[in-house]
VOGU-678417 format. One record per residue (C-alpha): chain; x, y negated, z; residue in three letters; residue number from 1. Coordinates in pm, 1 decimal, m for minus. Each point is the difference from the previous one (the first is absolute). Example, Ala and Ser with C-alpha at 12.3 -4.5 7.8 and 13.67 -1.06 7.14 Angstrom:
<recs>
<rec kepa="A" X="1230.0" Y="450.0" Z="780.0" zaro="ALA" sevex="1"/>
<rec kepa="A" X="137.0" Y="m344.0" Z="m66.0" zaro="SER" sevex="2"/>
</recs>
This chain:
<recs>
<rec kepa="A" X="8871.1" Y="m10940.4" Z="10369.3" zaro="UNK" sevex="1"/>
<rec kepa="A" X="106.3" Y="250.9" Z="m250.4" zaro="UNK" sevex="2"/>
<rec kepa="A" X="256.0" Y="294.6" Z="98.9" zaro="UNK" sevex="3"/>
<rec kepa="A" X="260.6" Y="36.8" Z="m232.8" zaro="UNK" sevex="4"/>
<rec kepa="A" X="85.6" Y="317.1" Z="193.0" zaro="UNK" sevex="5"/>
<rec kepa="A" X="m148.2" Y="200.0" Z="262.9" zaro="UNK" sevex="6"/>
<rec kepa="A" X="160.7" Y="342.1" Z="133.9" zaro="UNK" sevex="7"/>
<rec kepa="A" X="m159.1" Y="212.1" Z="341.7" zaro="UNK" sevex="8"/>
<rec kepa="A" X="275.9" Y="267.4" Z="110.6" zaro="UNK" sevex="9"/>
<rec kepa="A" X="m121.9" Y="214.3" Z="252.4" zaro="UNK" sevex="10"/>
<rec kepa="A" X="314.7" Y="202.8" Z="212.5" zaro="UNK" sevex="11"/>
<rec kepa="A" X="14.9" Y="378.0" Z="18.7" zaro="UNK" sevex="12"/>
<rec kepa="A" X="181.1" Y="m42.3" Z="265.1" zaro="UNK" sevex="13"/>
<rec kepa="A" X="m200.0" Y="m182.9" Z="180.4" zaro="UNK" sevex="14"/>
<rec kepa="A" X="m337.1" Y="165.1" Z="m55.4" zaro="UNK" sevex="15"/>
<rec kepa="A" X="210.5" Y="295.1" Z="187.2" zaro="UNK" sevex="16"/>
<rec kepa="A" X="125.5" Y="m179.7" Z="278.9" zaro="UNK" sevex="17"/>
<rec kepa="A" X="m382.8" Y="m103.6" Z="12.8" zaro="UNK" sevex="18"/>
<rec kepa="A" X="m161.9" Y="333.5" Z="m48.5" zaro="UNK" sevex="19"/>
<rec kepa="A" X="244.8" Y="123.0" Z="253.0" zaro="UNK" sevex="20"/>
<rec kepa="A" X="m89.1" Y="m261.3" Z="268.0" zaro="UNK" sevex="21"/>
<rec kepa="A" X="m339.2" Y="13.2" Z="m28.5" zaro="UNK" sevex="22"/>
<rec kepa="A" X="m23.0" Y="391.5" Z="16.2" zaro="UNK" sevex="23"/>
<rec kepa="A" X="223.2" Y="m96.0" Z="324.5" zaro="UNK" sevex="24"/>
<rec kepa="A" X="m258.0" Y="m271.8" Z="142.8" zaro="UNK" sevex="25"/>
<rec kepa="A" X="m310.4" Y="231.8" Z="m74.7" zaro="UNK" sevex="26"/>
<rec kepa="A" X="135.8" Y="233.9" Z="180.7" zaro="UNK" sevex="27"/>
<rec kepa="A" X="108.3" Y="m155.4" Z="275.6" zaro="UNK" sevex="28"/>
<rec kepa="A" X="m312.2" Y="m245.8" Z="m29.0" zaro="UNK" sevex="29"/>
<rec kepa="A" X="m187.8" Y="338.0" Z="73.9" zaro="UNK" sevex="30"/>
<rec kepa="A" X="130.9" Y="96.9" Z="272.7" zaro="UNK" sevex="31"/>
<rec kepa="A" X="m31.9" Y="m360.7" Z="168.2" zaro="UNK" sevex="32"/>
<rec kepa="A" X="m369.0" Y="15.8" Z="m64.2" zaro="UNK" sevex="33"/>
<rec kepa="A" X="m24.5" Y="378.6" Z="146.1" zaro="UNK" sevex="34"/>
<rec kepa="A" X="165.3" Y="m176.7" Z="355.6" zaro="UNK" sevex="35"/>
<rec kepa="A" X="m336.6" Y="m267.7" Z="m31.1" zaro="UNK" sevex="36"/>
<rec kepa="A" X="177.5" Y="m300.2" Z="m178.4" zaro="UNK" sevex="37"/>
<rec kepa="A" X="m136.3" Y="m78.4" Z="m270.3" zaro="UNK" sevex="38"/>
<rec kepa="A" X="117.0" Y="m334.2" Z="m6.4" zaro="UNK" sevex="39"/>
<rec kepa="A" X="391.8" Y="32.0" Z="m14.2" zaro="UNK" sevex="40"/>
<rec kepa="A" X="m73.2" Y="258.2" Z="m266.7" zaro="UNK" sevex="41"/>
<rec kepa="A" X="m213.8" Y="m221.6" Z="m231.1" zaro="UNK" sevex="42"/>
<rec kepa="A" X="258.8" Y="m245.7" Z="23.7" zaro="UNK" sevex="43"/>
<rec kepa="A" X="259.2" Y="224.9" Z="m88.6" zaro="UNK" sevex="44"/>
<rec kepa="A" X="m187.3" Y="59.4" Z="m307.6" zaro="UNK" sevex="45"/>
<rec kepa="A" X="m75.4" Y="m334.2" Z="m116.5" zaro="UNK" sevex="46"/>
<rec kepa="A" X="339.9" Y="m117.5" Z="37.8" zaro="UNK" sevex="47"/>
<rec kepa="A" X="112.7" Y="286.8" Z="m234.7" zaro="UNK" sevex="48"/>
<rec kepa="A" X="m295.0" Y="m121.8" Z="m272.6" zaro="UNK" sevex="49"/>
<rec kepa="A" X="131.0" Y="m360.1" Z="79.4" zaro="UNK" sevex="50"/>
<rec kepa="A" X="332.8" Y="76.4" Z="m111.2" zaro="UNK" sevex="51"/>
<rec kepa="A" X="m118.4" Y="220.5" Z="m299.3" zaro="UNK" sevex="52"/>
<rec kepa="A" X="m186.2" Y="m242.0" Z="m109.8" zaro="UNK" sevex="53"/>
<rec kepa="A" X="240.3" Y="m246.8" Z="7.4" zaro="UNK" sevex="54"/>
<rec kepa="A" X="337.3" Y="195.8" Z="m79.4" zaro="UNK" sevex="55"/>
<rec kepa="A" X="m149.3" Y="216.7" Z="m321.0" zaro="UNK" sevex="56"/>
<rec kepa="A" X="71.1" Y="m154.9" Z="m304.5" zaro="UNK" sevex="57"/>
<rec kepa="A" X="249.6" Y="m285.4" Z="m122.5" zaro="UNK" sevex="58"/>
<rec kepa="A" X="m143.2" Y="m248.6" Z="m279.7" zaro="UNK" sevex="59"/>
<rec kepa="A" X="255.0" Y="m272.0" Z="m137.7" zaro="UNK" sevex="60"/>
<rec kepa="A" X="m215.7" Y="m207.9" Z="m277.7" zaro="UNK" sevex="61"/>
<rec kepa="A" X="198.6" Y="m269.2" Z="m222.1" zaro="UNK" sevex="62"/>
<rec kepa="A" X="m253.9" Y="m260.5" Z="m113.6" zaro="UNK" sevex="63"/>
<rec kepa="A" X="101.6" Y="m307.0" Z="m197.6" zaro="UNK" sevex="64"/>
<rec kepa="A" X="147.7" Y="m224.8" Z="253.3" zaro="UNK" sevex="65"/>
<rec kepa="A" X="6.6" Y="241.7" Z="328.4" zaro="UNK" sevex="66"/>
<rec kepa="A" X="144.9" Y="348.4" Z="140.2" zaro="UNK" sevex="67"/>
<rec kepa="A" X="m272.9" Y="143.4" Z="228.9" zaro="UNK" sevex="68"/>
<rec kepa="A" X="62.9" Y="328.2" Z="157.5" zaro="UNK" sevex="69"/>
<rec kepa="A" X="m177.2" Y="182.6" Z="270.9" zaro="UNK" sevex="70"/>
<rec kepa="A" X="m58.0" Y="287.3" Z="247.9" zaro="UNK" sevex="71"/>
<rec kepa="A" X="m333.1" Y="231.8" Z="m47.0" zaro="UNK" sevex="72"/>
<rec kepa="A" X="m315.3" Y="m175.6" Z="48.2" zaro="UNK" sevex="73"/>
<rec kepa="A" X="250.3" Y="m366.3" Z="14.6" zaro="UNK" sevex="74"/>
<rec kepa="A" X="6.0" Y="m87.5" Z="344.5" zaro="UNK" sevex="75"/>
<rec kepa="A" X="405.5" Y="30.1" Z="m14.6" zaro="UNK" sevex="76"/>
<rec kepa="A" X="14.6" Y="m239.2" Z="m308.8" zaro="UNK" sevex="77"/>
<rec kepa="A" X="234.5" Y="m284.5" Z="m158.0" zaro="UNK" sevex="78"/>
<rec kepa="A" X="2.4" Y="m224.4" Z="m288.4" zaro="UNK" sevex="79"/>
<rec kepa="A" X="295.1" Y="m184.9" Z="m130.6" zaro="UNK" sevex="80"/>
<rec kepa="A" X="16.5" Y="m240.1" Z="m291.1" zaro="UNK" sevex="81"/>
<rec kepa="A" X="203.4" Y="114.8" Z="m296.1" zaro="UNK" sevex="82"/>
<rec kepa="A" X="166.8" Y="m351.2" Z="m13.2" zaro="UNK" sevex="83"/>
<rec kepa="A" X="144.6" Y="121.6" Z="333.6" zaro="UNK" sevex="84"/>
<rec kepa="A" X="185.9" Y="270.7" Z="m184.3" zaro="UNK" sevex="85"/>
<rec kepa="A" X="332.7" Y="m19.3" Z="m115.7" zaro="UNK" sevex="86"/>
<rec kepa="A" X="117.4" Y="319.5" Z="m133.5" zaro="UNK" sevex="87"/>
<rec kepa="A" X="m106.9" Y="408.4" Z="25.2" zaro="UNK" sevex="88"/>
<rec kepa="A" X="187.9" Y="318.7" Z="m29.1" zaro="UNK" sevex="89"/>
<rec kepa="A" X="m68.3" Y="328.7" Z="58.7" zaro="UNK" sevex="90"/>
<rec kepa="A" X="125.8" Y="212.1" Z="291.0" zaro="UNK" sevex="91"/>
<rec kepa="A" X="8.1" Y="336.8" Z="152.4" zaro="UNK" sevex="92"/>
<rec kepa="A" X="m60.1" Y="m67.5" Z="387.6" zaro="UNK" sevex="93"/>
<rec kepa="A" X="221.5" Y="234.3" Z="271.0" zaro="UNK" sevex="94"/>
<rec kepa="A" X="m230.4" Y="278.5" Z="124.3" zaro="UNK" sevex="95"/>
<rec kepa="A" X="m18.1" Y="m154.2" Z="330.1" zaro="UNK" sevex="96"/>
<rec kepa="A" X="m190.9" Y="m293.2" Z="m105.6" zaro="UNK" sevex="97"/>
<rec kepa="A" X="m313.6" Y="258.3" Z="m21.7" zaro="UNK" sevex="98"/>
<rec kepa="A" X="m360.5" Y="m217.9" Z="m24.3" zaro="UNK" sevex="99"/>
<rec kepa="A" X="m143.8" Y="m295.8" Z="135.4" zaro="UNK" sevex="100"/>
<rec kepa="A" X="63.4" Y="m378.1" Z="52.8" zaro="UNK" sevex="101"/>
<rec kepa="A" X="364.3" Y="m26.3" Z="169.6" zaro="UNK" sevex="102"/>
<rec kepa="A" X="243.4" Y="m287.1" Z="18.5" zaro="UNK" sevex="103"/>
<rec kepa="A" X="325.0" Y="82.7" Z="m180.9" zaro="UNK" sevex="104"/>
<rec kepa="A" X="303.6" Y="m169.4" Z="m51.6" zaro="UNK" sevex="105"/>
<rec kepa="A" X="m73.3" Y="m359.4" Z="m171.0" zaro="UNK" sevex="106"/>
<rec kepa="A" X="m390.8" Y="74.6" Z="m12.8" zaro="UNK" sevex="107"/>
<rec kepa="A" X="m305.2" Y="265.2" Z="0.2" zaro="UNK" sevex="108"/>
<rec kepa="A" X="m65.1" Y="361.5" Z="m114.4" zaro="UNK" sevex="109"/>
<rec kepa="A" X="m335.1" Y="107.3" Z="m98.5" zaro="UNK" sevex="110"/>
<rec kepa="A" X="m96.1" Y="330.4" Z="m82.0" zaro="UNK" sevex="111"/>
<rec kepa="A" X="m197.9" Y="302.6" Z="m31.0" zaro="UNK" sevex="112"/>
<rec kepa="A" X="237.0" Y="278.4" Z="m82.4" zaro="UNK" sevex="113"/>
<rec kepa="A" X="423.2" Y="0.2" Z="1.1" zaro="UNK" sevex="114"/>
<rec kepa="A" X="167.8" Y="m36.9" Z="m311.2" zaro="UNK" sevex="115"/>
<rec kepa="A" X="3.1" Y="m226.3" Z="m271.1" zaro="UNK" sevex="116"/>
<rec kepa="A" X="m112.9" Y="m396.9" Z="50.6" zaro="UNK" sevex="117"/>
<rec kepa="A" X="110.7" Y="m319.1" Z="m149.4" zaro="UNK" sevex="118"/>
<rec kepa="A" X="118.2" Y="m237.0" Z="186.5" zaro="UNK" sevex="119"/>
<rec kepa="A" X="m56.1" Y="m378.4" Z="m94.4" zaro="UNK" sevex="120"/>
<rec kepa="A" X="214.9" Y="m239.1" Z="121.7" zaro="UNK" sevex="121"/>
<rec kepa="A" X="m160.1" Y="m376.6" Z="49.5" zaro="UNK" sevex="122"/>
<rec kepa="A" X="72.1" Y="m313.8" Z="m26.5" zaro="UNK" sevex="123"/>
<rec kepa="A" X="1.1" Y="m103.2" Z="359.6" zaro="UNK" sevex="124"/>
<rec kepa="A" X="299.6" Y="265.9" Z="23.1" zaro="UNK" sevex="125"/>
<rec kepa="A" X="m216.0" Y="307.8" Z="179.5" zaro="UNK" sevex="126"/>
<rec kepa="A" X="m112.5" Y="326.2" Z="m177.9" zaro="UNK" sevex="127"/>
<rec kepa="A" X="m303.6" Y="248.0" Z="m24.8" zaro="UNK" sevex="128"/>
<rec kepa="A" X="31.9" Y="354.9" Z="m36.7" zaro="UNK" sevex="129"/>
<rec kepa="A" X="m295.8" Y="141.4" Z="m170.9" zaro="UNK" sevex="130"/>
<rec kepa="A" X="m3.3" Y="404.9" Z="14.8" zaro="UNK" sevex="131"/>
<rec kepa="A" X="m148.9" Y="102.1" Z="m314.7" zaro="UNK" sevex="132"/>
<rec kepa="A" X="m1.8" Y="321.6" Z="m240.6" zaro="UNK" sevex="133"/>
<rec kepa="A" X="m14.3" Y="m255.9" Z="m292.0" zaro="UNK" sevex="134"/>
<rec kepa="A" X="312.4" Y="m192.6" Z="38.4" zaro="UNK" sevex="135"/>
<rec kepa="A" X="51.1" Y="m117.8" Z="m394.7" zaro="UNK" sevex="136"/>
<rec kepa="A" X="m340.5" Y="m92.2" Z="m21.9" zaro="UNK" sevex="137"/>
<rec kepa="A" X="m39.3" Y="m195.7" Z="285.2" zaro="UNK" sevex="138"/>
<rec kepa="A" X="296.6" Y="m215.5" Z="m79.1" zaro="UNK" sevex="139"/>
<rec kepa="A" X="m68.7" Y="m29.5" Z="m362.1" zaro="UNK" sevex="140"/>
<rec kepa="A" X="m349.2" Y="m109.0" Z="101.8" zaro="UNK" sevex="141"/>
<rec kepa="A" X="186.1" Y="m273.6" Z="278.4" zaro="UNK" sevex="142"/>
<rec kepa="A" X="228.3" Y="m104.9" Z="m273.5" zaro="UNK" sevex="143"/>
<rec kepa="A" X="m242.7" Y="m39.7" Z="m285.1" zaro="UNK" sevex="144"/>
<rec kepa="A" X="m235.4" Y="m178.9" Z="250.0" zaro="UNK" sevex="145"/>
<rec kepa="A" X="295.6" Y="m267.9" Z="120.2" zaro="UNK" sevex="146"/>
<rec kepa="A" X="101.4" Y="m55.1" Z="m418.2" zaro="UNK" sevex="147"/>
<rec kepa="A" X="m388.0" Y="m89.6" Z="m72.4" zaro="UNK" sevex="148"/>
<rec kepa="A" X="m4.9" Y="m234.3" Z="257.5" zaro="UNK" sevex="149"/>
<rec kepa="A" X="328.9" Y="m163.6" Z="m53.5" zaro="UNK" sevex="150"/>
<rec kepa="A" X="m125.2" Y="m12.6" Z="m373.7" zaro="UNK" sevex="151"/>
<rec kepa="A" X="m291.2" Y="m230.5" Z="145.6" zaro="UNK" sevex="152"/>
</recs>
């Protein structure tokens, strides 16, 4: 299926949080394995790679009929139909609401870096969030996707 529009964003903030952590865990990770367990230590690592893996990046893709968007390698993933849309806007999300998936008043936040998102409102009455550093194009690629298929 072709992608009308396809956008990574990868959060500076986040990369420090995990640079941070993982200078943390090594460290600590060290001196676990210096007491003779290796064990908790190596798991302390691979949970940090687990959640690098899966909390680096932020895709959103808007392909002809669906909304896809996804957490690093796509484990943390979703895919909504754009018939399921009813309307977007664009939206400057409190500082609090940081990154991640969270539920938030009448829906669901996803995000890799505070700030901008736009926030699409469907038809079943809920909303999405979607945290991106391309708010215009994101909805102008939602919106132009909806009018071509309500043109069909």
């Amino acid at each position: 299926m072709k992608s009308n529009y396809r956008h990574t964003q990868y959060g500076a903030l986040m990369f420090i949080v995990f640079l941070l952590t993982g200078i943390l865990i090594a460290a600590v990770a060290l001196m676990v394995i210096t007491e003779g367990r290796t064990l908790p230590a190596v798991l302390m690592v691979l949970v940090y790679l687990l959640g690098l893996v899966l909390f680096s990046s932020f895709t959103v893709e808007v392909s002809e009929e669906n909304l896809r968007f996804w957490f690093g390698i796509g484990v943390i993933r979703k895919t909504i139909t754009l018939r399921e849309v009813q309307s977007t806007k664009e939206i400057q999300n409190p500082w609090y609401y940081f990154w991640g998936v969270k539920s938030i008043p009448g829906g669901w936040f996803y995000a890799i870096a505070p700030g901008t998102a736009v926030e699409i409102k469907l038809k079943n009455g809920g909303i999405l969030q979607l945290g991106t550093n391309q708010p215009k194009k994101l909805k102008q690629a939602i919106d132009a996707a909806k009018q071509r298929m309500s043109k069909k």
